[in-house]
C-alpha positions as CSV (number, residue, x, y, z in Angstrom):
1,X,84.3,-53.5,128.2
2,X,86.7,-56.4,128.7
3,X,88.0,-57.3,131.9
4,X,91.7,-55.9,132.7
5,X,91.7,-53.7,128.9
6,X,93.6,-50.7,129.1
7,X,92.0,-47.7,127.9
8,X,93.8,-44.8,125.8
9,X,95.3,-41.9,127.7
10,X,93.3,-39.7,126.1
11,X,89.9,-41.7,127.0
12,X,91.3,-41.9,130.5
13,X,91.5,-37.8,131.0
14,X,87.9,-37.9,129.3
15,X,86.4,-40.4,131.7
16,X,88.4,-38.6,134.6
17,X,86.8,-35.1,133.6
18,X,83.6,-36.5,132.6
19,X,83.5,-37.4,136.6
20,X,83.5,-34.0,137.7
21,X,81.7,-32.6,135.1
22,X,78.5,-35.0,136.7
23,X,79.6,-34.4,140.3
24,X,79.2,-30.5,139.8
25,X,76.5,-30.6,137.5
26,X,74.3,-33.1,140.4
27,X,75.6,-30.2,143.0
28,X,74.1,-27.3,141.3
29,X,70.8,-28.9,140.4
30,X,70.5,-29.9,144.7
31,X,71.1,-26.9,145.6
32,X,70.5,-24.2,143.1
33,X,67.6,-26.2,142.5
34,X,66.2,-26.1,146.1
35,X,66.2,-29.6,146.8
36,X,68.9,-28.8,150.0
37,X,69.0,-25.9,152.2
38,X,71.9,-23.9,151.2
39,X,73.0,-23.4,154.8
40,X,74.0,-26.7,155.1
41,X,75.5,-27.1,151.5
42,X,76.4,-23.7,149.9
43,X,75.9,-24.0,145.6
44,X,78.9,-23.8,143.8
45,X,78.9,-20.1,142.9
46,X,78.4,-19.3,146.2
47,X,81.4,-21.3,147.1
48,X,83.1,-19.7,144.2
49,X,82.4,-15.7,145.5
50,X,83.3,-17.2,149.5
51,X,86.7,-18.2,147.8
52,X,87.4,-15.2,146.5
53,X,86.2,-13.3,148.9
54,X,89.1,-15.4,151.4
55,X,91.6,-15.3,148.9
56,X,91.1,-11.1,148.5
57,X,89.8,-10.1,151.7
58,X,91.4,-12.6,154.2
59,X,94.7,-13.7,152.8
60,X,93.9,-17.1,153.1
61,X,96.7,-18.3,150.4
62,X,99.1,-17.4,153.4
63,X,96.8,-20.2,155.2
64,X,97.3,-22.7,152.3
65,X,101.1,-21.8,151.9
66,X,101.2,-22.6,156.2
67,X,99.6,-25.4,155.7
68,X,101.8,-27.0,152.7
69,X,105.5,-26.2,154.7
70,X,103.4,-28.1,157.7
71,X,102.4,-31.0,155.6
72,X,106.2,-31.2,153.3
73,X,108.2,-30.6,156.5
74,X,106.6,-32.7,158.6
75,X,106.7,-35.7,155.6
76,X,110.3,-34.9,154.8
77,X,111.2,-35.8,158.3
78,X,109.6,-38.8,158.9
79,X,110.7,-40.1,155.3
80,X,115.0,-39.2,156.4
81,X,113.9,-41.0,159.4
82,X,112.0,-44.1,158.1
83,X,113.1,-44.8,154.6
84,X,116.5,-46.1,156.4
85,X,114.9,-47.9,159.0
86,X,112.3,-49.1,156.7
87,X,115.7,-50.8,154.7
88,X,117.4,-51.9,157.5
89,X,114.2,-54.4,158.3
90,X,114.1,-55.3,155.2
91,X,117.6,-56.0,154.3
92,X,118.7,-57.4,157.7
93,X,115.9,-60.3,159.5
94,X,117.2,-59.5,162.6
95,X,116.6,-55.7,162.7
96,X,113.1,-57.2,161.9
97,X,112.8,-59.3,164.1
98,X,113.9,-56.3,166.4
99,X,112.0,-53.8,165.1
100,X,108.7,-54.9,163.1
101,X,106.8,-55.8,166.6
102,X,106.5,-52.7,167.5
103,X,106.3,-50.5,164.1
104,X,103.7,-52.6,163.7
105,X,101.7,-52.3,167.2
106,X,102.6,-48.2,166.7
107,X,101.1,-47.7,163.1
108,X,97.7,-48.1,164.5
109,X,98.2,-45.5,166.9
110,X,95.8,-42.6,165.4
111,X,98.1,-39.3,165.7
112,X,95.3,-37.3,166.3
113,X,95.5,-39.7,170.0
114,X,99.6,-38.2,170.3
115,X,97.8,-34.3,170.3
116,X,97.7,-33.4,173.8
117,X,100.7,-34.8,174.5
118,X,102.6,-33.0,172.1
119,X,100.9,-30.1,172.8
120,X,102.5,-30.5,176.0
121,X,105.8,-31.4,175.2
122,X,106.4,-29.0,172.3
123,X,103.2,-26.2,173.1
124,X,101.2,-25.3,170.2
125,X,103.1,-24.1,167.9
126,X,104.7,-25.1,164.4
127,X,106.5,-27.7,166.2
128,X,103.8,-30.1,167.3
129,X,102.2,-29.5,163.7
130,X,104.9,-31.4,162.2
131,X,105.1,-34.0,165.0
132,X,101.6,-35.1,164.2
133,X,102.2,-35.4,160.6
134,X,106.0,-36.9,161.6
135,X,104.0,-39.6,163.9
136,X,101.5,-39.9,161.4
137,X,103.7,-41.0,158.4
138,X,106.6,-42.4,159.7
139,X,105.5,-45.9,161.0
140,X,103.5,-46.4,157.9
141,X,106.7,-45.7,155.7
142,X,108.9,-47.8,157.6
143,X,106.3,-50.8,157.7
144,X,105.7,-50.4,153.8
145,X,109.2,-50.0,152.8
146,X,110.5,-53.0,154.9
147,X,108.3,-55.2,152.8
148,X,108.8,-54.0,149.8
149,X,112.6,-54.5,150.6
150,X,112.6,-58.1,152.0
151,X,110.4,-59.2,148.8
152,X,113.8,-58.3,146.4
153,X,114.4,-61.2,143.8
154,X,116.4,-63.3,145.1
155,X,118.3,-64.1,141.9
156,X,119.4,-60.7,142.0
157,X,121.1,-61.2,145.5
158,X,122.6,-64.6,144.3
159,X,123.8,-63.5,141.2
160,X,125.6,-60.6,143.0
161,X,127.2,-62.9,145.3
162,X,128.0,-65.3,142.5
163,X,130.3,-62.1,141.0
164,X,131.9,-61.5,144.3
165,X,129.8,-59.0,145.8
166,X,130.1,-57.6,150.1
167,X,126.9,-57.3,152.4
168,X,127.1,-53.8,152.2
169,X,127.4,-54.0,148.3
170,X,124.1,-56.1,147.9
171,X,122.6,-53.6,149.8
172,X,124.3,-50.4,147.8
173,X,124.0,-51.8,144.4
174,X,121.3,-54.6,144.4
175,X,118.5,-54.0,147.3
176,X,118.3,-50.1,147.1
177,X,118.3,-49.5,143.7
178,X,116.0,-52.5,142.7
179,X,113.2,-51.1,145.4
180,X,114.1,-47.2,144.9
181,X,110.8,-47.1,142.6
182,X,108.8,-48.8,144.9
183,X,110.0,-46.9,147.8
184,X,109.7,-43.5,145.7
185,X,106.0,-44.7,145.2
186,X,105.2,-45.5,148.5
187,X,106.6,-41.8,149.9
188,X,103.9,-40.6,147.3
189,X,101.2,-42.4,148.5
190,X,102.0,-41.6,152.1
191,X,102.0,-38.0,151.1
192,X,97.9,-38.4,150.9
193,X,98.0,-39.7,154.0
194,X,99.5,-36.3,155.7
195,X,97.7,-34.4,154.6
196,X,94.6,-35.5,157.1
197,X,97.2,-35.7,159.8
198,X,97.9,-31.8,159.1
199,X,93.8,-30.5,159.0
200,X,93.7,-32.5,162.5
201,X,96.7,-30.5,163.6
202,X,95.1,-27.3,162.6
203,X,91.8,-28.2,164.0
204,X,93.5,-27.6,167.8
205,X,95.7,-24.9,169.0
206,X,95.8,-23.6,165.9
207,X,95.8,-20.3,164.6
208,X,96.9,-20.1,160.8
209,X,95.9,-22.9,158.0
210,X,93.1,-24.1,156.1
211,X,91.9,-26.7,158.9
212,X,91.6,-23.2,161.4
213,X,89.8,-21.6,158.5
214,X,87.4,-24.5,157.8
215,X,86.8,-25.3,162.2
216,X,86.1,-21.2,162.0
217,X,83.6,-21.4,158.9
218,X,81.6,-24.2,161.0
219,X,81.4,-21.9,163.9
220,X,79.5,-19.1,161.2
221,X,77.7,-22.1,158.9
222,X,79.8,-21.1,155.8
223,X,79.5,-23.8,154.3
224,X,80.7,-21.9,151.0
225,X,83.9,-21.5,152.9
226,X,84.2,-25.0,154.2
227,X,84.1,-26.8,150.6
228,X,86.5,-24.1,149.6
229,X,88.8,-24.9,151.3
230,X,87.8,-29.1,150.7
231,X,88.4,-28.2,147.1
232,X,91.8,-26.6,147.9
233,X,92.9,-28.9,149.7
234,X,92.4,-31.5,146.8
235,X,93.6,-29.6,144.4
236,X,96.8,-29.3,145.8
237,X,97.0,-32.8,146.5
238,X,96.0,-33.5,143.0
239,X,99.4,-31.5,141.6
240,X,101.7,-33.1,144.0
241,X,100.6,-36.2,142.9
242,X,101.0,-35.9,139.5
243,X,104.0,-34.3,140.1
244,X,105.7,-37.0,142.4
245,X,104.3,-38.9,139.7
246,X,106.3,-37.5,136.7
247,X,109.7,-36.8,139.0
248,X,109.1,-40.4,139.6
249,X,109.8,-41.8,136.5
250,X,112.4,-39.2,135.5
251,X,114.2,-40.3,138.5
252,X,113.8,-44.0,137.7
253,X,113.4,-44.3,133.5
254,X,113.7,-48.4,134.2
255,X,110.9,-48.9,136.3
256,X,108.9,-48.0,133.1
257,X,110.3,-50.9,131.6
């Protein structure tokens, strides 16, 4: 294998299955074959009836559809909130200068730290769900978005000048659009990141959502249920990657170029 080589597409979805083909394969033979005690790691057709069992018995796709309008809602407001904020630093140095001290003191704030306190200003309902995810994305998306912003070509700006181009029109028609991709594929990548803001949300004063279903499964040591809902949780994050992904270059064709 050479350094750097691309690789087909269709060798990369066979490498990418092959992956969890061995990962499951090295989980049945340690547990089905008795070399770990399946109450602390439940086999995968055990995990496979527990699934069921939630999805049938306990309803627990109304968990995972609670949990997905915590984890979009909760993202959609810190990205109205940050993406302009994140462009205003990085199209204006003073607003950085302003700003960028503390966005960057604030993003390593864990927002699992901000949960009793919201839980206090807002109780514990679906309104401090989405302020820990909101806290949780927001100062990362500003942060990454300013920088991506203030590294625009500069030929770009000067050549927009050079044709008579406002401020505001290097911003409208140079700076956004020449960062919209890059922006667009930092919101996807931030999206990851919510999703472990939400399970901590769930994991207190919670009531509804695959992080209360996984903190209950501890309490019982279904660890069947647990992985479950592990496996759900990536899965979901899986399609809304690939489909940020492919909206992603519908929405900007030129990036591909």
């Amino acid at each position: 294998m050479r350094p750097l080589h691309p690789v087909s597409p269709g060798m990369r979805t066979m490498l990418g299955i092959s992956f969890f083909v061995l990962f499951i394969a090295f989980w049945a033979w340690i547990t089905l074959g008795g070399h770990v005690n399946r109450i602390f790691l439940a086999d995968p057709l055990s995990m496979l009836r527990d699934g069921w069992r939630l999805l049938v018995e306990d309803r627990f796709w109304l968990d995972i559809l609670i949990t997905i309008w915590r984890v979009f809602g909760g993202f959609v407001l810190a990205s109205v909130v940050a993406v302009p904020i994140g462009i205003a630093m990085g199209a204006w140095k003073p607003v950085e200068a302003f700003l960028e001290p503390f966005v960057s003191f604030a993003r390593y704030l864990p927002a699992s730290a901000f949960i009793p306190l919201l839980i206090l200003w807002a109780g514990i309902g679906e309104l401090e769900k989405l302020l820990v995810i909101f806290v949780g994305s927001v100062f990362q998306i500003i942060l990454i978005v300013a920088v991506k912003v203030g590294s625009t070509r500069r030929d770009l700006v000067e050549a927009a000048y050079t044709l008579g181009s406002t401020n505001n029109g290097i911003v409208k028609r140079v700076i956004m659009p020449a960062n919209a991709p890059e922006i667009a594929e930092t919101l996807r990548l931030v999206l990851g990141w919510a999703w472990t803001y939400v399970i901590v949300a769930e994991l207190i004063g919670s009531s509804s959502g695959i992080g209360y279903m996984i903190i209950n499964s501890q309490s019982r040591l279904a660890t069947g249920q647990i992985i479950f809902g592990i496996i759900v949780i990536g899965l979901i994050g899986l399609l809304s990657d690939f489909a940020f992904k492919a909206f992603n270059r519908w929405l900007f064709p030129w990036s591909l170029a």
